[in-house]
N, C-alpha and C positions, 0 to 999 in steps of 0.2 A: 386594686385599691378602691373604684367605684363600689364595687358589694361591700368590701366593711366599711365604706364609709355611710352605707346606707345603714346598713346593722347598727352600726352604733349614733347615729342617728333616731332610728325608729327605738332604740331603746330610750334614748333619751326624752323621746318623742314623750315615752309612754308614761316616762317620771314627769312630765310638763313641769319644769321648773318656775315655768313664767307664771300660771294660776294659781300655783299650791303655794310657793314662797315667794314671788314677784323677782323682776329682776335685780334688786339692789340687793334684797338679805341675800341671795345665795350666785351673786353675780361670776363665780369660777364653772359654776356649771351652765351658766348663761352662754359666757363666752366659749366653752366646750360646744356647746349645743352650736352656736351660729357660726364657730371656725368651720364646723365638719357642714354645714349648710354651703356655705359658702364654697370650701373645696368639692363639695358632690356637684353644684353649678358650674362650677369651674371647669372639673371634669368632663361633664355631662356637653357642658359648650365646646368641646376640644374638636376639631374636624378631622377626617380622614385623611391621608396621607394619600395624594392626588398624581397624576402619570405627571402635570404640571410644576409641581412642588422639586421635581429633577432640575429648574431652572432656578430652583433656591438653593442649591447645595453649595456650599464654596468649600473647597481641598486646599490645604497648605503644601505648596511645591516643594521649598524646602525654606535653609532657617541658618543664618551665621550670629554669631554672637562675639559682639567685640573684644578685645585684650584685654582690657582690663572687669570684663563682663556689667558692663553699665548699661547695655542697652545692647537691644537685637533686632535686624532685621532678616524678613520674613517675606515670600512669597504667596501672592495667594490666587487661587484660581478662581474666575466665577463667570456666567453666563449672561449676556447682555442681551436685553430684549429692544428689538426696534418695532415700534407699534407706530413707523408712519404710515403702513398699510393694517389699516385697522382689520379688514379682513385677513389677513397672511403675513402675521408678522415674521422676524430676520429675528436668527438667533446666531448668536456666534462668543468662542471665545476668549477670554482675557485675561490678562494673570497681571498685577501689578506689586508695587514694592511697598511695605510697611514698615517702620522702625517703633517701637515701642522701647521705652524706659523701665528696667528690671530692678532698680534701684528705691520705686517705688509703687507700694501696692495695690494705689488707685489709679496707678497710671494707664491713660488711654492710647489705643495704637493712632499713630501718624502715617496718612499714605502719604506717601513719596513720588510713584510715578501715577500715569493717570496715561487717559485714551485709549484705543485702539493699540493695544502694547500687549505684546509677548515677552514680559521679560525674565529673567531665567539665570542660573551660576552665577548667581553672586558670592562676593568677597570684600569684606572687611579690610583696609591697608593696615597694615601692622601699626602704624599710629593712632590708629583708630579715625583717621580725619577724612578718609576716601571711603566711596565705593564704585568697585566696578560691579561691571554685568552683562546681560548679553541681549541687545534686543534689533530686530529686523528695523535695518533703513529705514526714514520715510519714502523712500522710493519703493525699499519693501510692501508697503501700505498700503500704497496708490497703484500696487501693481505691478511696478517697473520694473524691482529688481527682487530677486530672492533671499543676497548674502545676510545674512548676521553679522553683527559688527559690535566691538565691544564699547562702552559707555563710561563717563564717568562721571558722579554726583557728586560734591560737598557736604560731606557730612556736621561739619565745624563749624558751618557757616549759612544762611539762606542761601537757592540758589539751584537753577536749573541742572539737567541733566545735560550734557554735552560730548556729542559722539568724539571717542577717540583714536580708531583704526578703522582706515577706509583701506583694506584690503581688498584686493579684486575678486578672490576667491571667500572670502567674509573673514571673521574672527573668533572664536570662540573658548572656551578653556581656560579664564582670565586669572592667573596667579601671580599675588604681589612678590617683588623682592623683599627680602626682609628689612632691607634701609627703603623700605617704599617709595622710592625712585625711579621703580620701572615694574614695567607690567608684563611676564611673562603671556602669549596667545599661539594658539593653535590654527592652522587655515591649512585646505587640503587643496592638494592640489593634484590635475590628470598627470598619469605619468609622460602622456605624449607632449607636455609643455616642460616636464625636467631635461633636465640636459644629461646625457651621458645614455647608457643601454641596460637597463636594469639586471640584477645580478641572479635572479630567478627566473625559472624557464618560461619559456613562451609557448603558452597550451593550442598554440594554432598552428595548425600540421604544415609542416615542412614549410614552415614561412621562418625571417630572424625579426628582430625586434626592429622598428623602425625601418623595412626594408623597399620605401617609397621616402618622398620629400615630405619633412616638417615643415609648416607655414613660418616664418620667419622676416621680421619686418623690414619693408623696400625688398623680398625675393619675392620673385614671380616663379611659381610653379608651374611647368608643362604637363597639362591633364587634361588628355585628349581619350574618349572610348577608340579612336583609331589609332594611336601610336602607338610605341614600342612598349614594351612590360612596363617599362617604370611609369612611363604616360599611364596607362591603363590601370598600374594598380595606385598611383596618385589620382586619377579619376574618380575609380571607386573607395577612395577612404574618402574623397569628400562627398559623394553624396552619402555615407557611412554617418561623417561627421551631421549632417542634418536628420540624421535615425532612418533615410529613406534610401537600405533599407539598413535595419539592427543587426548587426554584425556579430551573433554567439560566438565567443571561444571560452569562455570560464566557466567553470563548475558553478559556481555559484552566480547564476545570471535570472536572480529574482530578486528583487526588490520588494518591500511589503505590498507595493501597488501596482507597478510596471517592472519593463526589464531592468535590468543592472546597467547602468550606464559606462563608460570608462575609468576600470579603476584606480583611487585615488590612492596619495599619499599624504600623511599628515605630517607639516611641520613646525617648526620652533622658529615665532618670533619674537623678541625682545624693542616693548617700545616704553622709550624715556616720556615719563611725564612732560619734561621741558620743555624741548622741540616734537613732542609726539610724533618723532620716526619712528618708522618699524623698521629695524633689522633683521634680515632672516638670518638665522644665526644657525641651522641643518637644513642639509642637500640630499638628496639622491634619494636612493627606495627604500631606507631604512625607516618605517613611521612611526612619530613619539605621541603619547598623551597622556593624560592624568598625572601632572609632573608633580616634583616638589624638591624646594630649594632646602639646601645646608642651610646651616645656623649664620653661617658666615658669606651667603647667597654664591658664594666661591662653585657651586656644584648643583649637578640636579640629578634626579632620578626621575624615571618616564616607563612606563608600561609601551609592549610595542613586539611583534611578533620576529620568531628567530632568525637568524641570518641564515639563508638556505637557500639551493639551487632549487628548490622543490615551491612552483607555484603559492604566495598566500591563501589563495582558497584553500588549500589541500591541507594547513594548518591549525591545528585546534587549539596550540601550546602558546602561553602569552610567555614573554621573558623580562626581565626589570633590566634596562639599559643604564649606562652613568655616563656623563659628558661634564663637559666644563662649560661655565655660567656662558661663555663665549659660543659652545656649539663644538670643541676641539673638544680630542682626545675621547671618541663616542665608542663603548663598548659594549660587551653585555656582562653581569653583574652578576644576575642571578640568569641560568640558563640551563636545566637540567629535564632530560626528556622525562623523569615521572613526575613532573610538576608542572603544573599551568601557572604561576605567578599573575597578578594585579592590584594594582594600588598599593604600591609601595610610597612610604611615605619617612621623609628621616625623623628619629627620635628625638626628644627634647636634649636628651643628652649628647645629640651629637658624637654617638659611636657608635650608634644600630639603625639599624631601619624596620620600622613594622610595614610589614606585607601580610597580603590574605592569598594564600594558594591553596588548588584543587588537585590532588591525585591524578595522574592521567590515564590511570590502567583501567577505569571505567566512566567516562568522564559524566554519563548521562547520571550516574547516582549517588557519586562521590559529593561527601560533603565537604564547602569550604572551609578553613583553617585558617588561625590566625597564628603568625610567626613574627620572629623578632630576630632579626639579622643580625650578627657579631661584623662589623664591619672588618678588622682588624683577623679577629680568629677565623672567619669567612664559615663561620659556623649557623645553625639556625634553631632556635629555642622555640618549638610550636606553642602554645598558649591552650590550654582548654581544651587538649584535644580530645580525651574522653569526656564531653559535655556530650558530643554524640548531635550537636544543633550545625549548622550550615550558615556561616557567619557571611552578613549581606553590608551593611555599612561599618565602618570602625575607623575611631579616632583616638590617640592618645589621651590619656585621664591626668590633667593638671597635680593632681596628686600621686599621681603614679598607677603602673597597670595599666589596661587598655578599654574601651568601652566600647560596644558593637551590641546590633539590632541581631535578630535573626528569625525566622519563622518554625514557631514551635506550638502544636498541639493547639491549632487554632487562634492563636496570637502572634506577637512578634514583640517579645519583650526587648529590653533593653536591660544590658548585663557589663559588669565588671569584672575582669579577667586579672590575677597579679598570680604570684608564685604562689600564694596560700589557699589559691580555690577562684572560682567564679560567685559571684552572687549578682542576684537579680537586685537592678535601681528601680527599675516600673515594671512589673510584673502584671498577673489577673490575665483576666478577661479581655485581653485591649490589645490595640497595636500602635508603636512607635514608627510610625513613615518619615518621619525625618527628626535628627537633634544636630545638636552641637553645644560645647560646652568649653570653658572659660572658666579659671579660678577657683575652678567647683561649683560655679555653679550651673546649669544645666537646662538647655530652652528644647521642647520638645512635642510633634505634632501629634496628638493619639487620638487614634480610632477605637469608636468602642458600639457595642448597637444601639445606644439611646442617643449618639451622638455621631455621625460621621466624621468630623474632624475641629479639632480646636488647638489650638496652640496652651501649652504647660510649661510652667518653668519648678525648678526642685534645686532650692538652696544648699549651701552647705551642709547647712543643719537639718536637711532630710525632709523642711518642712516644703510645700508645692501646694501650688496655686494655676489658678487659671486665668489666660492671660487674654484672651479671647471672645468674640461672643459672634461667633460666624456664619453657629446654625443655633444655636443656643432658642435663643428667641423667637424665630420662628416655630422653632421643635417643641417650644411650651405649648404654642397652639395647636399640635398634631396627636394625635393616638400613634401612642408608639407600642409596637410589639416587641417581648424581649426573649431571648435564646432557652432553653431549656438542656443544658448539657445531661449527656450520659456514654458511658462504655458499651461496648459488646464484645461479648468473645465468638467466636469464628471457630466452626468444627475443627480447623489445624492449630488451634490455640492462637491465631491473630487477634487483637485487641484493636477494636476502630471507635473512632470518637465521631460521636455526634450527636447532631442539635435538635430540637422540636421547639417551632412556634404555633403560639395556637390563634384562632383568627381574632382578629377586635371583637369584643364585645362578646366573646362565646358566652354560652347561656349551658351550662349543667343539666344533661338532661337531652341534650340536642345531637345529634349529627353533624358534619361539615365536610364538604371537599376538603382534599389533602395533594398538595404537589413534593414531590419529591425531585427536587434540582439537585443537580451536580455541577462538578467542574471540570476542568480545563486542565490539561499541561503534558501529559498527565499527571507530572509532576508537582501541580499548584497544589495551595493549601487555603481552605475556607476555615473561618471561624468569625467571633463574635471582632475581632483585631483587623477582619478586609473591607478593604473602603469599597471595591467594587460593586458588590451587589446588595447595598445598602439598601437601595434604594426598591432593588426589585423586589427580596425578601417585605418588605412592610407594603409595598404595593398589593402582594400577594393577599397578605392579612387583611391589610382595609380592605380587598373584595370580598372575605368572609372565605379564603383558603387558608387551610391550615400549611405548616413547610415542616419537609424534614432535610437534612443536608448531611452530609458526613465525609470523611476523609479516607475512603477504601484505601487498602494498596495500592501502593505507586504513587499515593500523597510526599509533597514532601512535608518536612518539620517533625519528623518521627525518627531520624537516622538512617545509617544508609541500609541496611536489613530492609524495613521495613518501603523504603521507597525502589528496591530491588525486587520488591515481591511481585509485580507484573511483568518480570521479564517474560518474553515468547508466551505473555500472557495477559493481555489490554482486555478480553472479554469478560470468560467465565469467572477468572476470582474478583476483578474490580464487581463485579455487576451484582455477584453473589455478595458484596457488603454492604453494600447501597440497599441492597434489597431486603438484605437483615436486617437493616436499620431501621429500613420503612416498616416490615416486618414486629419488631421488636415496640417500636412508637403504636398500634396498631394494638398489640395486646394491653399494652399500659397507658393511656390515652384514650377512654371514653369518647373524646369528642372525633375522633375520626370517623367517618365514614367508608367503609372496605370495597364499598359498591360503588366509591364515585374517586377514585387515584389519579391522578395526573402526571406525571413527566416531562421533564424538559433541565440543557444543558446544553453548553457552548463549547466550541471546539471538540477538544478531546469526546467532551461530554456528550457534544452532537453524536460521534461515533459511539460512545456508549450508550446513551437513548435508542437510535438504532438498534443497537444488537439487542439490547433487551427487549423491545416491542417484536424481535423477531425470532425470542426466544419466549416469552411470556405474556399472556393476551391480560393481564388482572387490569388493565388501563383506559382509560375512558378516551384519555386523546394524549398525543406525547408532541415536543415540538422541538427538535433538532436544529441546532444557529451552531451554522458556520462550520460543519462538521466535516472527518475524514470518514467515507463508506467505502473507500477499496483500497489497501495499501499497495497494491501493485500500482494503478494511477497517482498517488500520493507519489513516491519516489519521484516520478518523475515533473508535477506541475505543483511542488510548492516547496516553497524556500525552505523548511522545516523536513527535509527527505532524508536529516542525517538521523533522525527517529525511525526511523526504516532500517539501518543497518547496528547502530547502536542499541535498540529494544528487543529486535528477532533476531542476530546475530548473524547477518548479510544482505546481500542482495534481491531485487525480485528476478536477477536474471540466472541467477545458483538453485537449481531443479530443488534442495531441499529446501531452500529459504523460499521458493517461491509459494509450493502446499502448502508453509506455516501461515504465510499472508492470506491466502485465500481462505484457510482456517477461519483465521482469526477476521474477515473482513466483512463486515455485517449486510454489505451486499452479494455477499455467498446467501444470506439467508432472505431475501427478499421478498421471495414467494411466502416467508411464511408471514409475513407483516399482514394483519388486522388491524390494525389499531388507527383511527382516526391518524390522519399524522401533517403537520402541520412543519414543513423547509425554509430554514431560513440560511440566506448566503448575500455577502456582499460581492459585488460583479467585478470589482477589483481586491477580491483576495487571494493573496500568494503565498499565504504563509500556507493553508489548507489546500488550495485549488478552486474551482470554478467546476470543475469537470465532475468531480466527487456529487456534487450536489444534483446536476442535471441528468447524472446516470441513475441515483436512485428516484429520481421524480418520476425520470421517463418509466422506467421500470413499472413502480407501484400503477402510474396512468394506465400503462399499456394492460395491465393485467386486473385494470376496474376498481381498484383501492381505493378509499376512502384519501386523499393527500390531495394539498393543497403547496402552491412553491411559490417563495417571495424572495423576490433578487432588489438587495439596494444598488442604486448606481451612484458610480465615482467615490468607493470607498472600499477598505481593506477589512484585515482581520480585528482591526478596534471597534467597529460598529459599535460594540454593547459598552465601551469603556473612555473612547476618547473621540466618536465619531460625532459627526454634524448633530447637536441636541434634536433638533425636528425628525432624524433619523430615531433617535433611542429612544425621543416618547412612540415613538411610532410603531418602535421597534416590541416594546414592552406589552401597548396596546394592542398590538394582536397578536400576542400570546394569549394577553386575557381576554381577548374576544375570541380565541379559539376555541377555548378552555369552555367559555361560557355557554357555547355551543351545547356540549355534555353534562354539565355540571347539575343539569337540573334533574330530581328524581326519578320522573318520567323518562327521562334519556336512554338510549339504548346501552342494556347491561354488555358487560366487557364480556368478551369471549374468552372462552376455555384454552386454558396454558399449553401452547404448542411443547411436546414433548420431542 
């Protein structure tokens, strides 16, 4: 915009309207002349998009909209700055409640909650007069205590917020009855505080469930290290109980930060508005969540895994339960081994339930589906199912049909699902992270790249507006860079999507560094629609890097073909489309520079950064967060190790599955890494490992490489997404002080392509 605005400017420049006919005879051209003066100032005064400017971002959590759709409230995230240490400020952060008026179209948001508050699931009372929600004690606050607890506000009336379950185990999952007279919650609890002996096996060798004393109030337990068995092994469960020391027997004994603690169950309790009791209203090992009541509050449905002798870890399959409003007569509903079922929720009609389930016969690529239960004929009517898209939120459509987000070809539209077809409601270039909808009409949160997140509403009548201004206004004062779509085709006929940004302020005629970032998952899907790397992509730009991104095989939001295509193959074909891309940007894009590449990606991405710098030297410096470099280690130190048998097709301890891993695991190729290379890992992540990161350090160190390794502490695999803000500016900044290392023309040229 800045060059035509000059352009037609200096023409106008050159007609001088002001000398030749003064401003009054030809005053349209006057006022042409001084708008586009004024927008080149404008412009020209816009500032860079700063590692800082990460403390302006605010995210919408999520978003309900009343019954009669008058009004919506809204969640919003944002980052509090304490500047009482003027040298070393505190960052930390916040998420509070807003309600805004949909009824009217200059209406301003109202916050609601305030302070030091995590608040979170909210819900609307069916009379529209309540709200719950969910936010940590003051005790939680100051320290004391950890639980959650649910809350209740006055919507009808002035008037504070006021905690309403002081459960010992917390609250959480707040769902109204429909006569709003009571509040369905969820609270988990160890199974060594249930009573009874759980009906699935006990994964700890030749021991039975409970087969020492439970602590039990006024009983005194005998637990001596010198007495008899039961002393002895009552001894050691309490010091067990204080972690000193951690007791493994589950499969699944990682946490995203620590170990797995003892696991829990979730149950159902029902508390009255009036005397705010809770009644636990389900017992024992069977756990309920994500409920929802009959029309006639008589019944619920609950998401909640199958009835089985066979340990819950060892389950991948969700089952949709029904019970009665009381907690009686609890069964399973929908429960069929090729189906994963969740979020079942009853129809408006009151004779079906819409549910979203996933195939289980490949469950890593299978896309979700959205169905519609025949209560009565016990039949099931899938919805959309050749749309071919992997359905992520969905809620019934006041008009009829169903509405659901989903991530597709670099967005995440929002779409309408009935007997006649699907059509898109918000489509493009953008992403829906949260809606909800009312009446027809439709409150909703979209990401897009000139904007990270604002809240939208879209009337009946199809027309939408914005309802928001969260980044808005700061983002007028920023240089924003925006995406550049295109396809490619792939020697086996694949088709990959992706992006090219070009730096602030590029000049025609010039050269620029160029990063090529990837993702994560391997399953994630980037496009102009993710809020995630908003911020890092325009960081990029304001330093004067150009970016390419793309969605190789094994993305998802293409179908399941297409996100199946790195089976027993995470390396050579993901790397070969990334690399085309960049490839491809590189013949069509003048302003790249070929002599000055860069690289870098998270998780997944880490391990494909890797393998590429150890397959291909075209790169100046590459910088790897948070990544997997051996999968034979992986299996074993991160939560994330069913990608290990679900991707290669076994174990690393099966002689053929184990060659595929070390194949395909980029520290097989170590030796051959050149390339500046720059480790990042957080010291508590488990989704990845810890071990992954210090084997290929040690490695490159030991053998003289250029690599440098940065471990954050007291944090997991969210670093780049949800971690301590002082971490992500930090985190960001030395990428581009790594980067900036090479970047300059003088810098040493990249080495020739290891064959």
């Amino acid at each position: 915009m800045k060059f035509r605005l000059r352009a037609i400017t200096t023409e106008l420049y050159r007609m001088n309207p002001l000398q030749e006919y003064g401003p009054i005879k030809n005053m349209r051209t006057f006022l042409l002349w001084a708008f586009c003066w004024a927008a080149l100032a404008a412009d020209t005064g816009k500032q860079l998009i700063t590692a800082t400017d990460l403390l302006k971002i605010r995210r919408i959590t999520e978003v309900a909209v009343s019954p009669d759709a008058s009004f919506a409230v809204y969640g919003v995230q944002s980052i509090h700055t304490d500047n009482s240490k003027k040298d070393d400020p505190a960052y930390s952060y916040r998420t509070h409640l807003y309600r805004i008026d949909l009824t009217r179209s200059n209406a301003e948001p109202v916050q609601l909650t305030f302070g030091e508050r995590a608040d979170s699931s909210i819900a609307i009372s069916p009379d529209g007069r309540k709200l719950a929600f969910v936010r940590g004690t003051e005790e939680a606050i100051e320290g004391k205590a950890k639980t959650a607890q649910v809350w209740l506000l006055p919507l009808d009336a002035p008037g504070e917020a006021a905690q309403l379950t002081r459960l010992e185990n917390g609250a959480t999952q707040p769902l109204w009855r429909p006569d709003s007279r009571a509040l369905l919650v969820t609270s988990a609890t160890a199974i060594s505080k249930i009573e009874g002996t759980p009906p699935f096996a006990n994964d700890r060798p030749n021991r039975d469930w409970f087969d020492f004393d439970r602590a039990k109030p006024d009983t005194k337990i005998e637990a001596r290290p010198d007495g008899d068995r039961r002393a002895i092994r009552n001894w050691l469960e309490r010091n067990a109980a204080r972690d000193n020391p951690t007791v493994i027997t589950r499969m699944q004994f990682q946490d995203e930060q620590s170990l797995a603690r003892e696991m829990r169950i979730i149950h159902l309790y029902s508390v009255d508005l009036v005397s705010h009791k809770a009644m636990q209203i389900t017992k024992g090992f069977i756990g309920l969540a994500a409920c929802s009541y009959s029309r006639d509050g008589a019944n619920l449905v609950c998401s909640g895994r199958p009835e089985s002798r066979q340990h819950p870890d060892r389950s991948e399959r969700g089952t949709i339960w029904t019970l009665r409003a009381d907690g009686s007569d609890l069964r399973p509903l929908l429960d069929q081994p090729t189906e994963s079922f969740q979020s079942a929720r009853y129809a408006a009609d009151g004779k079906s339930l819409l549910v979203i389930a996933t195939p289980t016969d490949d469950p890593m690529f299978r896309q979700s589906r959205a169905g519609r239960y025949d209560l009565a004929g016990k039949s099931i009517e899938w919805l959309g199912e050749k749309d071919g898209s992997s359905i992520q939120q969905m809620r019934e459509a006041s008009n009829g049909g169903v509405l659901f987000t989903t991530s597709w070809h670099g967005g995440a539209p929002l779409r309408h699902v009935t007997n006649n077809g699907i059509t898109s409601i918000i489509a493009g270039a953008a992403g829906v992270s949260a809606f909800d909808e009312s009446n027809g009409r439709i409150v909703y949160a979209l990401i897009s790249a000139a904007n990270p997140n604002e809240l939208h509403v879209r009337d009946k009548n199809g027309v939408t507006r914005q309802l928001t201004r969260l980044n808005s206004e700061w983002i007028a004062q920023r240089k924003i860079a925006l995406p550049e779509e295109r396809w490619i085709t792939r020697p086996d006929g694949t088709r990959v999507q992706t992006w090219v940004m070009n730096p602030i302020d590029a000049q025609q005629g010039k050269k620029y560094p160029w990063v090529l970032d990837m993702h994560g998952g391997p399953s994630a899907m980037w496009g102009p629609g993710e809020f995630s790397m908003w911020h890092e992509f325009q960081m990029f730009c304001a330093w004067g890097y150009g970016v390419v991104y793309s969605n190789p095989r094994g993305s998802g939001g293409y179908g399941y073909a297409f996100q199946k295509a790195n089976y027993k193959n995470w390396g050579g074909g993901p790397s070969g489309d990334v690399l085309a891309a960049l490839d491809e940007a590189i013949k069509t894009n003048p302003l790249i520079d070929a002599n000055r590449l860069f690289l870098t990606g998270g998780s997944y991405a880490g391990y494909l950064t890797a393998w590429i710098i150890g397959h291909d030297q075209r790169f100046k410096a590459a910088v790897a967060q948070r990544g997997v470099y051996d999968l034979t280690t992986f299996y074993g130190e991160g939560n994330a190790y069913r990608l290990v048998k679900n991707h290669f097709g076994g174990r690393p301890y099966e002689p053929d599955t184990r060659r595929l891993l070390e194949e395909q695991s980029p520290f097989t190729y170590a030796s051959r890494i050149q390339t500046p290379f720059l480790i990042i890992h957080g010291s508590n992540d488990l989704r990845t490992g810890v071990t992954q990161s210090e084997m290929l350090y040690r490695a490159l160190k030991d053998m003289g490489r250029p690599v440098e390794y940065i471990r954050y502490p007291n944090i997991g695999h969210e670093l780049t997404r949800s971690g301590p803000p002082l971490q992500r500016m930090d985190h960001m900044l030395r990428i581009v002080e790594f980067f900036e290392r090479y970047a300059s023309n003088d810098a040493p040229a990249p080495l020739p392509t290891v064959q």
